[in-house]
C-alpha positions as a Markdown table, in Angstrom:
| # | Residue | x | y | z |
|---|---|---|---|---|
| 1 | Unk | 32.8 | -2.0 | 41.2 |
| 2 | Unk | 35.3 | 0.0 | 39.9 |
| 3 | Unk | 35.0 | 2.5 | 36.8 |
| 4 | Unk | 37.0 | 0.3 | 34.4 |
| 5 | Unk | 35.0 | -3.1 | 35.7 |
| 6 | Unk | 32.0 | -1.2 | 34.8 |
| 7 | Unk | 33.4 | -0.3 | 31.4 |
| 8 | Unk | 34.0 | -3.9 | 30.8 |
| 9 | Unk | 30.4 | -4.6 | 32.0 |
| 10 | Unk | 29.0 | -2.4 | 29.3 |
| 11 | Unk | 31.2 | -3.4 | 26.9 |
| 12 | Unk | 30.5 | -7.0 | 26.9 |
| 13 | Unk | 26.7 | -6.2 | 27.4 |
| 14 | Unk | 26.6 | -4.1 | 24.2 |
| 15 | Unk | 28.6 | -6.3 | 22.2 |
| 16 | Unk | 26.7 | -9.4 | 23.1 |
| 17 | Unk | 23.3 | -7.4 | 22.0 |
| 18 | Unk | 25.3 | -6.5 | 18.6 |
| 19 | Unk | 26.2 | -9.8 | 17.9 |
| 20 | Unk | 23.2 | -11.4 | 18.9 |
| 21 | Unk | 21.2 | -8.7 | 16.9 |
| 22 | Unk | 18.9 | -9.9 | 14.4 |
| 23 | Unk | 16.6 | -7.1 | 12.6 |
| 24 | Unk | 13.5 | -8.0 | 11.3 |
| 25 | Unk | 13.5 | -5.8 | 8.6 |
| 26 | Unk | 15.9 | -3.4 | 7.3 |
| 27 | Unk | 14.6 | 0.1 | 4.9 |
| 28 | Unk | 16.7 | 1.0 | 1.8 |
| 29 | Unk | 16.2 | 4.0 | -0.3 |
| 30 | Unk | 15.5 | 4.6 | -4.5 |
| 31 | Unk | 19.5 | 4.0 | -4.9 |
| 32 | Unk | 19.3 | 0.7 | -2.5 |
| 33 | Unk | 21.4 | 2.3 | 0.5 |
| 34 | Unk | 20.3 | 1.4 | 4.0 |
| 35 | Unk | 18.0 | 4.1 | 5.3 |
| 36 | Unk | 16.5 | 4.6 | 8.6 |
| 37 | Unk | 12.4 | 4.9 | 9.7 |
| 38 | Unk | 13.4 | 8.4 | 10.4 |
| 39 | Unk | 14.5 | 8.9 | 7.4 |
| 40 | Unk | 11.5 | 8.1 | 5.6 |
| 41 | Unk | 9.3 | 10.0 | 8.0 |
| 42 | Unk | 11.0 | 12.8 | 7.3 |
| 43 | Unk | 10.6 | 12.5 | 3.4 |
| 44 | Unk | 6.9 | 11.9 | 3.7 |
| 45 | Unk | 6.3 | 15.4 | 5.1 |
| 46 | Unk | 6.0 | 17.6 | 2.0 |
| 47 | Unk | 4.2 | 14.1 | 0.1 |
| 48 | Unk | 0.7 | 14.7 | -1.6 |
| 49 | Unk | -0.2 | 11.0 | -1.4 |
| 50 | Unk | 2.1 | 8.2 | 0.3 |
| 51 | Unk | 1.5 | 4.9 | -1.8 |
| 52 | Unk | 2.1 | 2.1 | 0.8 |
| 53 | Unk | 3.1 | -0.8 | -1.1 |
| 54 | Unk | 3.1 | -4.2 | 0.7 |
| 55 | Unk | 3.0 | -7.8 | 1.0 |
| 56 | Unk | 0.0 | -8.5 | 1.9 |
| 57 | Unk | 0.7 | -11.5 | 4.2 |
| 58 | Unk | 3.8 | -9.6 | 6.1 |
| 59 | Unk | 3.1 | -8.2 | 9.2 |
| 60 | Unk | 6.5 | -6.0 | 9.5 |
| 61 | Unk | 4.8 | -4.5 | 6.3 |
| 62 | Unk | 1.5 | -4.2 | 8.4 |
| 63 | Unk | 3.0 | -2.8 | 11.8 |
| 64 | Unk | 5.0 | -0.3 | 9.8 |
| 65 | Unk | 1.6 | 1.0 | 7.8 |
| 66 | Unk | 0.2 | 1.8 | 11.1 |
| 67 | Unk | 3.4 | 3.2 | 12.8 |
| 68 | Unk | 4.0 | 5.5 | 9.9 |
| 69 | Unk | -0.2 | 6.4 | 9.8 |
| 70 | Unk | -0.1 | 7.4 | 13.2 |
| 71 | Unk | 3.3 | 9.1 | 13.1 |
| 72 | Unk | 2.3 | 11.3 | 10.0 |
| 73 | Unk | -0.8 | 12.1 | 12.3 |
| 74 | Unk | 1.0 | 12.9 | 15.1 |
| 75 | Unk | 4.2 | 14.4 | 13.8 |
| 76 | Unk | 3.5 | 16.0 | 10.7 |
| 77 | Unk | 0.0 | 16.5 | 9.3 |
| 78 | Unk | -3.7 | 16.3 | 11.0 |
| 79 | Unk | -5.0 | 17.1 | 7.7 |
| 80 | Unk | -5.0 | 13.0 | 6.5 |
| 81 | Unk | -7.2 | 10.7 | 4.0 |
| 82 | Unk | -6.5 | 7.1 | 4.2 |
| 83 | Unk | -7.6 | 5.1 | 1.8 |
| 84 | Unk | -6.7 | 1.2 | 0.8 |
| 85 | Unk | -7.0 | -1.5 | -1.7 |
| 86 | Unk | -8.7 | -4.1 | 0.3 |
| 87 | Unk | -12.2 | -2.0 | 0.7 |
| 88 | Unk | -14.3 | -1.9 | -3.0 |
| 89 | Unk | -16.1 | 1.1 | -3.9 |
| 90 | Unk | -19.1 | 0.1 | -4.0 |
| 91 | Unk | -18.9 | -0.5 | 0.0 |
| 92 | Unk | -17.9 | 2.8 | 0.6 |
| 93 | Unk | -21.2 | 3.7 | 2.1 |
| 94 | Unk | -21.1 | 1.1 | 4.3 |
| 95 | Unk | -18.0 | 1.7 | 5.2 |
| 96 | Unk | -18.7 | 5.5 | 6.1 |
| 97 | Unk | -21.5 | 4.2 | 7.8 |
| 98 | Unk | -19.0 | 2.5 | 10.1 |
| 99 | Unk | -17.0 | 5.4 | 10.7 |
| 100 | Unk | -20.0 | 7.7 | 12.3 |
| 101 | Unk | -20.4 | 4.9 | 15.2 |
| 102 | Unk | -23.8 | 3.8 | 13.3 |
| 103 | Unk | -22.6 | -0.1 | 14.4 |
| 104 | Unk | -19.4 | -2.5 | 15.4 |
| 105 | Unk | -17.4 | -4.5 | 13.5 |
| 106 | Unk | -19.1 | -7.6 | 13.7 |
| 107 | Unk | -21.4 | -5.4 | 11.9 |
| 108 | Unk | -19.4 | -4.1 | 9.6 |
| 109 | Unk | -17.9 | -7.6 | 8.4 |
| 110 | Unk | -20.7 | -9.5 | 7.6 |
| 111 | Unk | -22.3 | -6.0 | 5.7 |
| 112 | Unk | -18.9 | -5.9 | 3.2 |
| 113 | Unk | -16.0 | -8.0 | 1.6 |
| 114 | Unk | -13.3 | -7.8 | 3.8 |
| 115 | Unk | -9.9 | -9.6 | 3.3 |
| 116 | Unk | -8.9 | -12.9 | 5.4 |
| 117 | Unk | -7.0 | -11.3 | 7.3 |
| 118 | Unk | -8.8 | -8.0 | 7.6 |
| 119 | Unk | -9.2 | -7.8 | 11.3 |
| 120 | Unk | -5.4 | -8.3 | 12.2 |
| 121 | Unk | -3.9 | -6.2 | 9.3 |
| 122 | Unk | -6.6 | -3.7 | 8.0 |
| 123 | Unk | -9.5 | -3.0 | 10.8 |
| 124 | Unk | -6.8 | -1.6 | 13.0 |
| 125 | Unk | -6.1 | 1.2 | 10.4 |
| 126 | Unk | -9.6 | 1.5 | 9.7 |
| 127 | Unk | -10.3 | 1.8 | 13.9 |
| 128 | Unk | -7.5 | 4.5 | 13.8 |
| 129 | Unk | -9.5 | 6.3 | 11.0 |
| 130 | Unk | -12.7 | 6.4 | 13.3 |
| 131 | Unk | -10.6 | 7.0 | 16.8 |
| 132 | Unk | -9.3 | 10.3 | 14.6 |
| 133 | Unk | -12.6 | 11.1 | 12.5 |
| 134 | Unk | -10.7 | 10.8 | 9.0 |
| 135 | Unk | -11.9 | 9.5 | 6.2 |
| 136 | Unk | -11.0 | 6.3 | 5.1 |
| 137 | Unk | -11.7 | 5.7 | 0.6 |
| 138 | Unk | -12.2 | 2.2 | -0.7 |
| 139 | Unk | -10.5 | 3.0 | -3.5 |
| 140 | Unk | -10.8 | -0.5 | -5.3 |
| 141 | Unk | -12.8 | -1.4 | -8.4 |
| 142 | Unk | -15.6 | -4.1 | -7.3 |
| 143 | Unk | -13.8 | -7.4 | -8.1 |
| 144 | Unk | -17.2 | -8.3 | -10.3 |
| 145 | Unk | -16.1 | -6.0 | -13.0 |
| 146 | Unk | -12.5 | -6.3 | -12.7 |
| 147 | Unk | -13.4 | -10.1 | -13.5 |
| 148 | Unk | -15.5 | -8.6 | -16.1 |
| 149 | Unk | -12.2 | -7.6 | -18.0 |
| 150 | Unk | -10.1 | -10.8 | -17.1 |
| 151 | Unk | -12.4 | -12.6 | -18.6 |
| 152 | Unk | -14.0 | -10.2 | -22.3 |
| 153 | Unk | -11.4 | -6.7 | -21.7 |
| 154 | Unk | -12.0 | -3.6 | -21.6 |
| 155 | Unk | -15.0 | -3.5 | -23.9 |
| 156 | Unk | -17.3 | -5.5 | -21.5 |
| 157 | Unk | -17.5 | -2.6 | -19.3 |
| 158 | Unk | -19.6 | -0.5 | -21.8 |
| 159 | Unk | -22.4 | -3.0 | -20.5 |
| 160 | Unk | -22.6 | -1.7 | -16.9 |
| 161 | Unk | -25.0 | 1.0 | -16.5 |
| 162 | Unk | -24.9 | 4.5 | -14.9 |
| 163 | Unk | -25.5 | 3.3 | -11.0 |
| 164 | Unk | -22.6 | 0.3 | -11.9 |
| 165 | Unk | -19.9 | 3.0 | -13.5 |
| 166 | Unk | -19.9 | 5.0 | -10.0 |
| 167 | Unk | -17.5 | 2.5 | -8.7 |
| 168 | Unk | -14.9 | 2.3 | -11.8 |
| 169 | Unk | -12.7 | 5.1 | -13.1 |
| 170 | Unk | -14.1 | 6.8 | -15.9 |
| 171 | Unk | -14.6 | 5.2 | -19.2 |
| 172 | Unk | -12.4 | 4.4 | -21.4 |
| 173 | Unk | -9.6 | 4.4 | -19.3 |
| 174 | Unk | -5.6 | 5.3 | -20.4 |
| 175 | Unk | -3.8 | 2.2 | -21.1 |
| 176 | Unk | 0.1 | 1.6 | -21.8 |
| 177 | Unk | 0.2 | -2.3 | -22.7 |
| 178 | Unk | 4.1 | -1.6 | -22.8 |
| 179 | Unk | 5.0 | -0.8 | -19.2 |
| 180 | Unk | 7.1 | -3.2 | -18.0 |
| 181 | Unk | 5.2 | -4.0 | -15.0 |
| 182 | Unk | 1.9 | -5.1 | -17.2 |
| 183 | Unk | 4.5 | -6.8 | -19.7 |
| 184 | Unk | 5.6 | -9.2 | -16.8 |
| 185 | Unk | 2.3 | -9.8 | -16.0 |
| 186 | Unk | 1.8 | -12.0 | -19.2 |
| 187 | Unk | 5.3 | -12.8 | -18.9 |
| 188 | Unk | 4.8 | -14.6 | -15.4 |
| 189 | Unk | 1.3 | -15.9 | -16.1 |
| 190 | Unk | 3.0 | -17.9 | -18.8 |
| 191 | Unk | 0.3 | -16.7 | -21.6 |
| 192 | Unk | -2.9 | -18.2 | -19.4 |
| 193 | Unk | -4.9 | -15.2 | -19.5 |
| 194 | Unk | -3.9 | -13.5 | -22.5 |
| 195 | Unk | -3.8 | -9.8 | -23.1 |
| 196 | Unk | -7.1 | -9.4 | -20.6 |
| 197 | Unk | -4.9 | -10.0 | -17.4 |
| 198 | Unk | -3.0 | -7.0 | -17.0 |
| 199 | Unk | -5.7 | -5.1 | -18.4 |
| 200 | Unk | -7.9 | -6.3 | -15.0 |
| 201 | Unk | -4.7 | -5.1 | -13.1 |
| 202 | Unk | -4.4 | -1.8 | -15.3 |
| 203 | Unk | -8.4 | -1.2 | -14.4 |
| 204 | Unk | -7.8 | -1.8 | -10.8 |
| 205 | Unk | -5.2 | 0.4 | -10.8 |
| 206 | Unk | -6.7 | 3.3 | -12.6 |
| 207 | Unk | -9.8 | 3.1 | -10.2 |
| 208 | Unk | -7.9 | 3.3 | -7.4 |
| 209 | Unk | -5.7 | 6.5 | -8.5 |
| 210 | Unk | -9.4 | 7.6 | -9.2 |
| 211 | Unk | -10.9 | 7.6 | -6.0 |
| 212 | Unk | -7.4 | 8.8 | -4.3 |
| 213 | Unk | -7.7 | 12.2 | -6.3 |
| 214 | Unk | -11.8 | 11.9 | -5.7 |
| 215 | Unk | -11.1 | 12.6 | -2.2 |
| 216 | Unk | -7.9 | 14.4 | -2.1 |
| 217 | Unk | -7.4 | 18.1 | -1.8 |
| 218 | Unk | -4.3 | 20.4 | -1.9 |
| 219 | Unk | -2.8 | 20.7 | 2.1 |
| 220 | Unk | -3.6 | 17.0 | 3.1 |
| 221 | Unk | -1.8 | 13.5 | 2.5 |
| 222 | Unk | -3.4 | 10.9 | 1.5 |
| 223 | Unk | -1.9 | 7.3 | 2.5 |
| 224 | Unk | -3.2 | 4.4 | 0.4 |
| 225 | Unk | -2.2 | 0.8 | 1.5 |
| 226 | Unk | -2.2 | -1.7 | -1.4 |
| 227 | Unk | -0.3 | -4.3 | -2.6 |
| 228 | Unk | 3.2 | -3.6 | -3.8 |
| 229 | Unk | 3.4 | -4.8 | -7.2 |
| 230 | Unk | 0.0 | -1.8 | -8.0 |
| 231 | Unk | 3.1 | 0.9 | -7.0 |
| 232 | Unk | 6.4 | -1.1 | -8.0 |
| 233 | Unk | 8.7 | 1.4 | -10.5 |
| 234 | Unk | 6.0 | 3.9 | -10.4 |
| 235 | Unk | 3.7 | 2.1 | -12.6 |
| 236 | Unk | 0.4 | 1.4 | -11.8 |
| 237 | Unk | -1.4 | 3.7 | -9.1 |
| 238 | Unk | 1.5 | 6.2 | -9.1 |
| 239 | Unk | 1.0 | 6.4 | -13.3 |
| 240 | Unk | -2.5 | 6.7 | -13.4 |
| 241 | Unk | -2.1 | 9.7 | -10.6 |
| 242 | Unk | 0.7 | 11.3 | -12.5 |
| 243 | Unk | -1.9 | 10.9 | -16.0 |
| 244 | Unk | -4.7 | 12.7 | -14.3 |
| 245 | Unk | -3.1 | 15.2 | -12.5 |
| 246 | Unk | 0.5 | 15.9 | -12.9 |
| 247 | Unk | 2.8 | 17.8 | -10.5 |
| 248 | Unk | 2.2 | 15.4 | -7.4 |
| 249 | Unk | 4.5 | 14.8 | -4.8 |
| 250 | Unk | 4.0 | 11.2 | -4.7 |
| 251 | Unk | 6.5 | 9.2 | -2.3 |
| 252 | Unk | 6.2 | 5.2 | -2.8 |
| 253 | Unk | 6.9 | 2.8 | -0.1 |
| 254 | Unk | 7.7 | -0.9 | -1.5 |
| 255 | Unk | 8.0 | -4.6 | 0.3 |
| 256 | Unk | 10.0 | -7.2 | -0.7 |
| 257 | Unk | 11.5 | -10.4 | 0.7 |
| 258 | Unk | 14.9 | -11.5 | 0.4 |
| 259 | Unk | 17.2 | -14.5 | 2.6 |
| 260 | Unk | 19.3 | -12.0 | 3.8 |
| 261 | Unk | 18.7 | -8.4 | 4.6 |
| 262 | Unk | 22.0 | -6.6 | 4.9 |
| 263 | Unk | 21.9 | -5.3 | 1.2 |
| 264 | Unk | 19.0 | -5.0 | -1.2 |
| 265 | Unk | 19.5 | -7.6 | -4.4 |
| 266 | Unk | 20.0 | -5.5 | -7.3 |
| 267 | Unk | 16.4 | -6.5 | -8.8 |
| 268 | Unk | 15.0 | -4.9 | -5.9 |
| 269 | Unk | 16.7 | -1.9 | -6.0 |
| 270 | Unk | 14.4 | 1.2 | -7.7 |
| 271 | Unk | 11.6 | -0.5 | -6.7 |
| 272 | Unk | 10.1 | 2.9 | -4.7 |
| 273 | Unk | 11.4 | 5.5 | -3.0 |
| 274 | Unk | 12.0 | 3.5 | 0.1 |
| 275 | Unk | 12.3 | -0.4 | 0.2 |
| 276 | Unk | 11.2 | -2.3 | 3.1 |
| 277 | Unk | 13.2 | -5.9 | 3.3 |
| 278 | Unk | 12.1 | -8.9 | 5.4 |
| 279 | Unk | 13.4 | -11.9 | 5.7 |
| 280 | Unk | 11.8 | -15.0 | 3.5 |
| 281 | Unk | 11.4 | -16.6 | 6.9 |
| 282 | Unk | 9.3 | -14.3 | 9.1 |
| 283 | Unk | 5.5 | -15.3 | 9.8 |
| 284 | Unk | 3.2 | -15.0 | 7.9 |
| 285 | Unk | -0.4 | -13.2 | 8.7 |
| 286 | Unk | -2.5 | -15.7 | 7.0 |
């Protein structure tokens, strides 16, 4: 085959593959420009804490929390904390437990709440957090109390005692009713729950920022995996950090969904410092 067949060859070969491409998600940045995974890694380096914001059904979202975990590992910084969401505080023991070796996972999973899709989505971080010896925070408030506040606000949690208030952030906590992010909240809820339902948000949020800085020092990052809308804007977790402790490099990783992903619709763009799109079709997790 001569040298311009084989150009020919390649050329066809690569254009087909270009043509025939179709990405499975696509990254933008704060301004809504197409970015690259590199990109992003490469921004994370100097971060304090990374706040992972996804769907919680998406597993592009999911494969990218552990690609960017183990990358930050590998690449960047030993010196990790991961923390997430899914796991309540008040199975942190357990949880630790776990960690040491003490027993498996069909241990571990019938000992605390774990998500419906836990073992696809969340054990694998949780596994790389024991493969590496790190420590691994369940930073959320037990749901029990954050129902506590759906359903009487904030005041009902003056009734929990001493052993109870270990798991929330301390009383009373900061809250901005105004943000827009609680705002739309009610606004999307239609009225059904009244002022109490972003306040349940607003006290999830708070406990998680709490237990981030709990276990948190200077030198290390911290990478919490929790559902975007607690980080959208940088509201929720990423306010509550900033309140407590200001002067955080805090870099905040969004999800969102769209029908096509070549350009980020303009209500998406802002969302975080880096976006990740998926298309409205790909599979869901559970």
């Amino acid at each position: 085959m001569s040298l311009k067949q084989i150009f020919i060859v390649l050329f066809v070969v690569f254009s087909f593959g270009f043509l025939s491409d179709k990405p499975a998600y696509q990254l933008f940045d704060e301004k809504g420009k197409k970015t690259s995974y590199k990109k992003m890694l490469k921004e994370v380096e100097g971060a304090d804490i990374i706040l992972f914001g996804e769907l919680h059904n998406n597993p592009i979202n999911h494969w990218l929390q552990y690609e960017l975990t183990k990358d930050v590992f590998e690449q960047i910084n030993e010196s990790m904390v991961l923390g997430a969401e899914m796991f309540e505080a008040d199975n942190q023991n357990t949880l630790n437990e776990y960690l040491s070796g003490k027993f498996d996972y069909k241990t571990l999973k019938t000992e605390i709440k774990v998500w419906p899709n836990n073992t696809t989505d969340y054990q694998p971080l949780v596994d790389y957090a024991l493969k590496h010896q790190l420590t691994f925070v369940a930073t959320n408030i037990p749901r029990r109390y954050a129902n506590l506040v759906y359903k009487l606000g904030f005041g009902a949690l003056n009734s929990i005692n001493d052993e109870g208030r270990k798991f929330i952030a301390p009383l009373p906590i900061a809250y901005d009713k105004e943000l827009p992010g609680y705002k739309k909240i009610v606004e999307m809820s239609g009225g059904h729950g009244g002022e109490n339902l972003p306040k349940a948000q607003a006290i999830k949020d708070a406990t998680m920022a709490h237990f981030i800085l709990k276990n948190w020092r200077k030198g290390q990052i911290f990478i919490h995996y929790n559902g975007t809308y607690h980080s959208n804007n940088f509201e929720g977790i990423s306010w509550y950090l900033n309140n407590e402790k200001a002067g955080l490099k805090i870099v905040t990783i969004g999800a969102v969904e769209q029908d096509k992903i070549d350009s980020l619709a303009e209500e998406n763009i802002g969302i975080a410092n880096f976006t990740i799109c998926t298309p409205t079709t790909m599979t869901k997790t559970h």
